[in-house]
C-alpha positions as a printed NumPy array, in Angstrom:
array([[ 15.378,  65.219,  -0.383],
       [ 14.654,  64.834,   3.18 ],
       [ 16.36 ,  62.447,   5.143],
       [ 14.678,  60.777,   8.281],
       [ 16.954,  59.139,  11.192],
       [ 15.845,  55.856,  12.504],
       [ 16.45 ,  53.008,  14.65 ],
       [ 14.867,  50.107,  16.511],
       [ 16.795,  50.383,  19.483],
       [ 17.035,  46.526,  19.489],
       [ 18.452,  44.208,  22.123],
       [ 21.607,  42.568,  20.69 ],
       [ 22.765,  40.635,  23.607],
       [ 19.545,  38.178,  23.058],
       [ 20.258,  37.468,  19.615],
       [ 22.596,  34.166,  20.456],
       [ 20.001,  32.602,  22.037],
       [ 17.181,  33.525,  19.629],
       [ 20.029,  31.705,  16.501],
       [ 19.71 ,  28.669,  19.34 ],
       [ 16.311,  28.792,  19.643],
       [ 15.63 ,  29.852,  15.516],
       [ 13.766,  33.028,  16.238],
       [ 14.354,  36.072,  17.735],
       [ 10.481,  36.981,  17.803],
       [  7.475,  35.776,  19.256],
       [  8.728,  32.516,  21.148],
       [ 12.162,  33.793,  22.578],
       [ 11.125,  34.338,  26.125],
       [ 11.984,  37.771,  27.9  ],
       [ 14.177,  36.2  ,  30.263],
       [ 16.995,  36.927,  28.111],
       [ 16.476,  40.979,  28.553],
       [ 18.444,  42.635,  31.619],
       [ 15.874,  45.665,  32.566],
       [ 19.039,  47.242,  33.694],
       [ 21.057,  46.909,  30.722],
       [ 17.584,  48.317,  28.853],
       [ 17.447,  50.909,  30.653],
       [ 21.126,  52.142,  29.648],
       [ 20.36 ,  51.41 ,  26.04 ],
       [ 17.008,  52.767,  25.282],
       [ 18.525,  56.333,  27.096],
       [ 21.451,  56.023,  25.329],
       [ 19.402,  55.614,  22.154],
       [ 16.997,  58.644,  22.963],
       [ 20.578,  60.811,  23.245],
       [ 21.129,  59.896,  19.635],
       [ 17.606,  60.987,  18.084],
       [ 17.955,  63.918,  20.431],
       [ 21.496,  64.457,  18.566],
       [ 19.417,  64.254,  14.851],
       [ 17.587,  67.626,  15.92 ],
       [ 20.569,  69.62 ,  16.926],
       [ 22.2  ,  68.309,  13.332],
       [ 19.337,  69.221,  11.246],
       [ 18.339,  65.424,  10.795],
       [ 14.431,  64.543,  10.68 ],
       [ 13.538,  61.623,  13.067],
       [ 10.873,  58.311,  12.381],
       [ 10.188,  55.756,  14.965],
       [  8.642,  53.18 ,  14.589],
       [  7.039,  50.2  ,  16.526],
       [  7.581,  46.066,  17.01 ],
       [  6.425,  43.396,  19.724],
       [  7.457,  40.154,  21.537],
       [ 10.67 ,  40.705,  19.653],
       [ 14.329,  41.319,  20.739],
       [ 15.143,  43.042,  17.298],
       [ 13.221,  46.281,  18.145],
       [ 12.206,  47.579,  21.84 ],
       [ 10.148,  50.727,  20.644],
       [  7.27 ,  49.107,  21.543],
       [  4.693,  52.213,  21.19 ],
       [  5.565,  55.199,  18.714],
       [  2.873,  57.769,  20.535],
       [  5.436,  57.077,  23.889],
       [  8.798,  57.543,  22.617],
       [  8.057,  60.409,  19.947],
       [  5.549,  62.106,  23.074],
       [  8.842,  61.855,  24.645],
       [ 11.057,  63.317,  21.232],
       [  8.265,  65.903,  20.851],
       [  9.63 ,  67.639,  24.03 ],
       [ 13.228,  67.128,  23.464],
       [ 13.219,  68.215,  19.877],
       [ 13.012,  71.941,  18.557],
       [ 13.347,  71.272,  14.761],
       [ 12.843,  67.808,  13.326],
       [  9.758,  66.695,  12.085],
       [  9.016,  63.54 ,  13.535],
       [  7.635,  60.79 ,  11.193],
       [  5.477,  57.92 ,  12.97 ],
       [  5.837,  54.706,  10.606],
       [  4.145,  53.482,  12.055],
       [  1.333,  52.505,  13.723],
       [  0.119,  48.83 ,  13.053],
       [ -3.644,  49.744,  12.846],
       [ -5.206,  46.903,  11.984],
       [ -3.707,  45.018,  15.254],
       [ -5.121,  47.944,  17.135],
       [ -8.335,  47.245,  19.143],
       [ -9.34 ,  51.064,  19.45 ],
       [ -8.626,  52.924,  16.518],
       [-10.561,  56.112,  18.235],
       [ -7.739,  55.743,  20.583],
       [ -5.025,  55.958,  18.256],
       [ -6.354,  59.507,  16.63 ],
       [ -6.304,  60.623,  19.8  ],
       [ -2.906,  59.915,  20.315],
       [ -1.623,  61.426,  16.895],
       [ -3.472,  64.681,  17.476],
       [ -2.114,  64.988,  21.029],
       [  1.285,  64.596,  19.514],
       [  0.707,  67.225,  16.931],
       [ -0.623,  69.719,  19.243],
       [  2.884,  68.744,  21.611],
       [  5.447,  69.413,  18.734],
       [  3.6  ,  72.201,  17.517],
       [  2.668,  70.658,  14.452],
       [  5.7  ,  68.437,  13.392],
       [  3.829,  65.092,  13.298],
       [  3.753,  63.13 ,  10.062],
       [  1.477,  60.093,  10.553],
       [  2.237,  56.406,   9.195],
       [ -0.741,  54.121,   9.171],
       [  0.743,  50.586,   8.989],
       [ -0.799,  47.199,   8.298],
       [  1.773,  45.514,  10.557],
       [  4.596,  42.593,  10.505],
       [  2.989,  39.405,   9.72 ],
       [  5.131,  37.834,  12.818],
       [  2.519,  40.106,  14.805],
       [ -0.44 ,  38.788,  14.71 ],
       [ -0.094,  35.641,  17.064],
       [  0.878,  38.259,  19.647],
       [ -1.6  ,  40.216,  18.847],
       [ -4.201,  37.56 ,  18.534],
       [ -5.717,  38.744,  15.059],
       [ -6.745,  37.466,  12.387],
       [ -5.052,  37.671,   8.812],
       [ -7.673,  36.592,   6.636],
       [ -9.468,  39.826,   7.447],
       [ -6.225,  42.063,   8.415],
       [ -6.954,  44.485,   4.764],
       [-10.327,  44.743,   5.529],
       [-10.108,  45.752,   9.29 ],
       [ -6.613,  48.005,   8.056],
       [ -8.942,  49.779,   5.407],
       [-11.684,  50.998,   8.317],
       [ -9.428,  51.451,  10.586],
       [ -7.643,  54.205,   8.366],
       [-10.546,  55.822,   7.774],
       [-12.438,  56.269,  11.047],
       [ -8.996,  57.828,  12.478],
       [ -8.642,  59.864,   9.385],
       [-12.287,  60.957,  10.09 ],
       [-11.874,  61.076,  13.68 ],
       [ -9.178,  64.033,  13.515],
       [-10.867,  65.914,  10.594],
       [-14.21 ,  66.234,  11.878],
       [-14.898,  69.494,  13.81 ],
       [-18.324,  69.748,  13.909],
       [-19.344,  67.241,  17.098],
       [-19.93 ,  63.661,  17.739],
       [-20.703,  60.781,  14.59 ],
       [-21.608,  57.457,  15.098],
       [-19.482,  54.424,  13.048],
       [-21.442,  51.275,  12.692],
       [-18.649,  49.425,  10.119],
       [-17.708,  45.832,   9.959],
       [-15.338,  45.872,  12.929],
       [-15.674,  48.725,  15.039],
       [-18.652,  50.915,  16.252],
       [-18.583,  54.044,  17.954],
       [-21.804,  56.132,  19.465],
       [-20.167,  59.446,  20.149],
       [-16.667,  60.086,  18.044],
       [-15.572,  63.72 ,  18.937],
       [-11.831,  63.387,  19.902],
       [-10.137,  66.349,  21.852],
       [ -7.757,  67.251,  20.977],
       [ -8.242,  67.833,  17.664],
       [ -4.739,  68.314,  15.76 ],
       [ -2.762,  71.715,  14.716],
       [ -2.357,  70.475,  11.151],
       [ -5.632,  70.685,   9.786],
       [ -7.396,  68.49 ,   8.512],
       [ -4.805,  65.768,   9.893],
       [ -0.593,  65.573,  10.092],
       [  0.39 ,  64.166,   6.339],
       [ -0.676,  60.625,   6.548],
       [  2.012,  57.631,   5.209],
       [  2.059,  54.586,   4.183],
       [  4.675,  51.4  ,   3.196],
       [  4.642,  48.832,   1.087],
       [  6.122,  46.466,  -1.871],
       [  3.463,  45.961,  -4.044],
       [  1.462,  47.797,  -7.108],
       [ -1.79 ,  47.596,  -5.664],
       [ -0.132,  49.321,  -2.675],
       [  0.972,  52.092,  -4.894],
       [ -2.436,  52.232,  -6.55 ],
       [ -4.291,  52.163,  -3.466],
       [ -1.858,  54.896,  -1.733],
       [ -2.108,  57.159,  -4.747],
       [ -6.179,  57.288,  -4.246],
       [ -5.343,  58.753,  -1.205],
       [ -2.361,  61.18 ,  -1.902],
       [ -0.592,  59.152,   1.008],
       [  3.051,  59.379,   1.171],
       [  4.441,  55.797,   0.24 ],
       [  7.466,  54.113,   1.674],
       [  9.555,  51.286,   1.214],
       [ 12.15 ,  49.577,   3.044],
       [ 15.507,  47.746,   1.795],
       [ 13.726,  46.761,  -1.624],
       [ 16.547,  48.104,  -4.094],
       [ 15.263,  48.402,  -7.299],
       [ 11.895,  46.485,  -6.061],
       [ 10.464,  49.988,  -4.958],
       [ 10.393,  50.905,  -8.689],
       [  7.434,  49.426, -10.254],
       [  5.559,  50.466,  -6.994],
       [  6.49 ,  53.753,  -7.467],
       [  5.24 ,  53.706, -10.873],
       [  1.942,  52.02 , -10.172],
       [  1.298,  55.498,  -8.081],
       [  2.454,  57.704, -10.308],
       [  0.641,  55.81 , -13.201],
       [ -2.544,  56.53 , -10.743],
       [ -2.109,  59.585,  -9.875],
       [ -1.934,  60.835, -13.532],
       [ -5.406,  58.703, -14.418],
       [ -7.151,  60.201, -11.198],
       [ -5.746,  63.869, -12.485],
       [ -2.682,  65.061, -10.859],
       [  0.972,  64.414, -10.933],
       [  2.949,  62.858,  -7.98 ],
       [  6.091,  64.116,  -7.093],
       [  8.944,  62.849,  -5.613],
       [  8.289,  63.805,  -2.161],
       [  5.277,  61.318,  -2.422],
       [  8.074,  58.595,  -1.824],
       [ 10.085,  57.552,   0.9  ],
       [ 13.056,  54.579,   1.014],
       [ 14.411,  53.266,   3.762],
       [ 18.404,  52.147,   3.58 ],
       [ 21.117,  51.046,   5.759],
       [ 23.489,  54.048,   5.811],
       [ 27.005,  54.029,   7.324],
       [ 29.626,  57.003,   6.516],
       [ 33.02 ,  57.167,   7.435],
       [ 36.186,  59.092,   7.181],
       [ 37.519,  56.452,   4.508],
       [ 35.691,  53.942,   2.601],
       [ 36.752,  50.861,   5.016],
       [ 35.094,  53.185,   8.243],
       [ 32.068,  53.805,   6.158],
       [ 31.494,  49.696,   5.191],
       [ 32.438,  48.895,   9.091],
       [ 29.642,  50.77 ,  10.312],
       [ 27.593,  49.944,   7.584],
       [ 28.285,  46.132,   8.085],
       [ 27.503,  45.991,  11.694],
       [ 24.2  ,  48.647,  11.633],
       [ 23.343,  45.343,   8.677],
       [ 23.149,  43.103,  11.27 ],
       [ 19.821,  44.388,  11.452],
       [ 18.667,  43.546,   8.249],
       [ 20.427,  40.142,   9.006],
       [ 18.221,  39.408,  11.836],
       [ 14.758,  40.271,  11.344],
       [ 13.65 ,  37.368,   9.401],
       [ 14.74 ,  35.05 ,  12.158],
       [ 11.617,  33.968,  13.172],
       [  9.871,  30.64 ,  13.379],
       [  7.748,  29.511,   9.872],
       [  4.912,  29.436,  11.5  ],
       [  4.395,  33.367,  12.456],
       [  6.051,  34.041,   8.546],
       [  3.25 ,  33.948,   6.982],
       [  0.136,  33.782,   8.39 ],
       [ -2.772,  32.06 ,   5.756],
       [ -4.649,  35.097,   4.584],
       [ -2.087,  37.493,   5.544],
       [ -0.458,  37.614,   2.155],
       [ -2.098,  38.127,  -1.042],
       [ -1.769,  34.786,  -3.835],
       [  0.373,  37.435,  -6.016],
       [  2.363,  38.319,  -2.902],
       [  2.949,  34.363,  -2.193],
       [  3.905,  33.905,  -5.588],
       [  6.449,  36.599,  -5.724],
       [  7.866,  35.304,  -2.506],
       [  7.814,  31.99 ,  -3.491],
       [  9.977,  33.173,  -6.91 ],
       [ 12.15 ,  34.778,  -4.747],
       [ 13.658,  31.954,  -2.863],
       [ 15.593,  32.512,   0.556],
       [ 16.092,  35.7  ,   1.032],
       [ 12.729,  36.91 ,   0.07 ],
       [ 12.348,  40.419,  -2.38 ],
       [ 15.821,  41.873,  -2.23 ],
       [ 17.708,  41.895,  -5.539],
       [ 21.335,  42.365,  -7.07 ],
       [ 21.778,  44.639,  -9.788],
       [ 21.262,  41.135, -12.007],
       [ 17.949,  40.851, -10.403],
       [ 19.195,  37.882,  -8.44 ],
       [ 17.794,  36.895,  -5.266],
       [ 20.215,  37.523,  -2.359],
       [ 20.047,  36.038,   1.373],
       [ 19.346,  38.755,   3.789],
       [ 20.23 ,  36.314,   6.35 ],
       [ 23.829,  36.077,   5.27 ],
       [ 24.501,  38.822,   2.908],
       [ 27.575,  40.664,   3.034],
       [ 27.731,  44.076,   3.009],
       [ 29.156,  44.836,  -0.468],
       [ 26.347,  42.891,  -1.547],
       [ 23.664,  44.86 ,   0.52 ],
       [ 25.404,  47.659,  -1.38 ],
       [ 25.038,  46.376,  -4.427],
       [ 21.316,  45.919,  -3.821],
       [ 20.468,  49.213,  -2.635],
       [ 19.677,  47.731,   0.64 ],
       [ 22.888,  49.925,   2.025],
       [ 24.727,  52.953,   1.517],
       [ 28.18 ,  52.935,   2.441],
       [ 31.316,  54.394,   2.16 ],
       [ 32.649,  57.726,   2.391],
       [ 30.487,  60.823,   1.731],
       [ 30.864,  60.869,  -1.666],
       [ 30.195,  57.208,  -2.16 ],
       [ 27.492,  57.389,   0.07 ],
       [ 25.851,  60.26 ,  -2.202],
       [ 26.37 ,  58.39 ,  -5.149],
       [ 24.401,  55.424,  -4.482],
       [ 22.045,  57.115,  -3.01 ],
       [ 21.672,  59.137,  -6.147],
       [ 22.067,  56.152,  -8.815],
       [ 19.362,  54.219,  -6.811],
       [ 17.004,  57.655,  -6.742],
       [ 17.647,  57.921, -10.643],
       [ 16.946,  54.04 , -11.417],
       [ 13.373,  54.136,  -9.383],
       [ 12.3  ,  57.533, -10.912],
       [ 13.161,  59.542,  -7.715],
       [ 12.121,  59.402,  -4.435],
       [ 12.031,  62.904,  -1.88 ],
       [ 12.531,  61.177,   1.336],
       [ 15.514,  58.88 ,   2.758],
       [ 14.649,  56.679,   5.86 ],
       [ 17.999,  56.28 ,   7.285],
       [ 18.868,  53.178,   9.482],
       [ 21.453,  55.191,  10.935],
       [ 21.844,  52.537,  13.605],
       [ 21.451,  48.742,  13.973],
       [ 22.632,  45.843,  15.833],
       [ 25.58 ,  46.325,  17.853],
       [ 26.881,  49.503,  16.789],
       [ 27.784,  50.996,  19.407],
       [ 27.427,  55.082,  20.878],
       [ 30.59 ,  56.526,  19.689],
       [ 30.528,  55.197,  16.088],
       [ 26.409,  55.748,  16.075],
       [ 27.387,  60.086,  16.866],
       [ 30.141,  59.642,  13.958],
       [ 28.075,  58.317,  11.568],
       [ 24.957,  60.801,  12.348],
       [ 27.353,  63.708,  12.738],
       [ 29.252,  63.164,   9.525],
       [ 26.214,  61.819,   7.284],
       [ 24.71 ,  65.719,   8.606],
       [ 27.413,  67.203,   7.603],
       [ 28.806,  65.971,   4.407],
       [ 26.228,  64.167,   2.535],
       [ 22.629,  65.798,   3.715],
       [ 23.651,  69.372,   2.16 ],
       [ 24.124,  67.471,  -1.487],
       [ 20.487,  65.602,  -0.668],
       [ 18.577,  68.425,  -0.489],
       [ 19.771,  69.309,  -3.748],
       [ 18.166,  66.406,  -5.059],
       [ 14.392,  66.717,  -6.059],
       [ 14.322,  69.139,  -3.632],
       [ 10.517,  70.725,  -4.944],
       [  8.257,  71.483,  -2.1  ],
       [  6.097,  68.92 ,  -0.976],
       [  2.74 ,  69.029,  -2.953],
       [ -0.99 ,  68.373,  -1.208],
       [ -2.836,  66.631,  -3.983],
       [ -6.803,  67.068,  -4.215],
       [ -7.795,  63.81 ,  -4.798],
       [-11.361,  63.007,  -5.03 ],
       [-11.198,  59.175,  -3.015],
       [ -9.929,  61.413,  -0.092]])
């Protein structure tokens, strides 16, 4: 198993006026950032992905907008910036939001100029995008799949093709001349990802041989998992664990109170990000009917599950019971190993970790600690764990 550092280097000190205001995206107005203080914390967060590479930690960034829960506001900046500060770590994009992009051309530029930086380290996440995104950027959800689906394919086509310009006359974009330069060191492209909850997802990512990710689901990344394993064997190969990624809360410590501490505050996180006014929840057409109606079953709280399969609040959860979900690890090493384990075994194994290694206020010197001692105690065990090499399935809807 691999394990993949993240964080969204977030802006704490506006969450208290986002509670006032009831949403700490889209509406809260940037008055409440100090550029100074910003400055301070999005260097001090760069030290700590620069720390994951001397541990022997992978790295993902990711992206967000108009929101004070994540201040990575363009992956091709801060991982052009990682790309030069890093040696080792592969360096996992997820992701890009695509189908809020306006120039998708642009966007395979930027992934192959990263490759060709890090000397071929890139892994590529093509994203559909937060649904609290698309006021901000002004799209349209009743056609987001649609414009996702061509947008994915004219970058994938865009980076593989080596043989001059082609034109792309599709339903949303058109190009005369697409020859991008550069073209990237992994050929025909960096391994491409995806996320997602649901089993057309895993269908639709098994087609592809994409690498499939989930975040903070718990059990709920099971049946997706299936659906693309289930696919893969009808379209004539097998999928292996490293076609599956989960993304968890993870806090270690010396003893088990240390571990949930950490944990607990890194939550507040998980805590947050669904603060944001109804209207930018759920866009009409942004959401499939069998996506509303799972939500809808759900209650507050949305898809994350106990053990029972009972909805909890993500909102107000406690931290034993984000444990008891799957949505965290935490504990000492060895507790920390075993969840991690019991949740692999219940969803039929998954060959990547995405490790929310920090969140919220957690602060610098407990953020090395927990990196440092998660490197050092639990990531030998992990890569132990489904640890076959990761496969490149032929797949004919490629």
């Amino acid at each position: 198993m691999r394990v993949w550092y993240f964080s969204e280097m977030a802006y704490p000190l506006a969450w208290n006026e986002g509670l006032k205001r009831g949403s700490l995206r889209v509406v809260l107005p940037n008055s409440n950032y100090d550029p100074e203080i910003g400055h301070t914390l999005l260097n001090r967060h760069l030290d700590e992905f620069a720390l994951c590479d001397e541990v022997g930690l992978d790295i993902m960034v990711n992206e967000h907008h108009s929101t004070s829960t994540c201040l990575t506001i363009s992956v091709p900046m801060a991982l052009a910036i990682l790309a030069r500060e890093t040696k080792h770590a592969r360096l996992l994009s997820l992701g890009t939001p695509i189908a809020n992009r306006p120039d998708p051309v642009r966007v395979a530029e930027e992934m192959a100029w990263l490759d060709v930086l890090s000397g071929g380290r890139l892994e590529m996440g093509l994203v559909k995008g937060a649904p609290y995104e698309i006021a901000p950027a002004n799209s349209n959800p009743a056609n987001l799949m649609r414009r996702y689906w061509e947008a994915h394919d004219l970058i994938l086509k865009a980076m593989s093709t080596t043989d001059g310009p082609f034109n792309w006359e599709g339903e949303f974009f058109h190009y005369r001349h697409v020859n991008i330069w550069p073209r990237p060191l992994q050929q025909p492209t960096p391994p491409v990802w995806m996320t997602g909850l649901s089993l057309d997802t895993g269908r639709m990512a098994a087609e592809r041989g994409h690498v499939l990710g989930t975040l903070l689901s718990g059990s709920g990344a099971g049946p997706m998992f299936e659906a693309y394993r289930t696919r893969a064997q009808e379209l004539g190969w097998t999928a292996g664990p490293d076609r599956f990624a989960y993304a968890a809360v993870v806090g270690v410590g010396a003893t088990r109170a240390e571990g949930l501490r950490r944990a607990d505050i890194a939550a507040d996180y998980v805590r947050t990000a669904p603060l944001v006014l109804e209207p930018f929840t759920n866009p009409p057409g942004y959401n499939s009917i069998a996506a509303n109606v799972a939500a809808l079953k759900g209650k507050r709280g949305g898809f994350v599950r106990d053990r029972q399969g009972n909805p909890i609040d993500q909102t107000t959860a406690t931290i034993e019971q984000f444990v008891e979900a799957g949505t965290a690890f935490a504990g000492t090493p060895d507790d920390v190993y075993d969840q991690i384990k019991a949740l692999n075994d219940q969803v039929g194994g998954f060959g990547h970790l995405l490790m929310f290694g920090q969140g919220g206020k957690l602060d610098h010197a407990d953020t090395v600690a927990n990196i440092t001692l998660f490197a050092q105690e639990v990531m030998p065990r992990l890569r132990e764990l489904n640890p076959a090499p990761r496969q490149s399935p032929s797949v004919a809807a490629q």
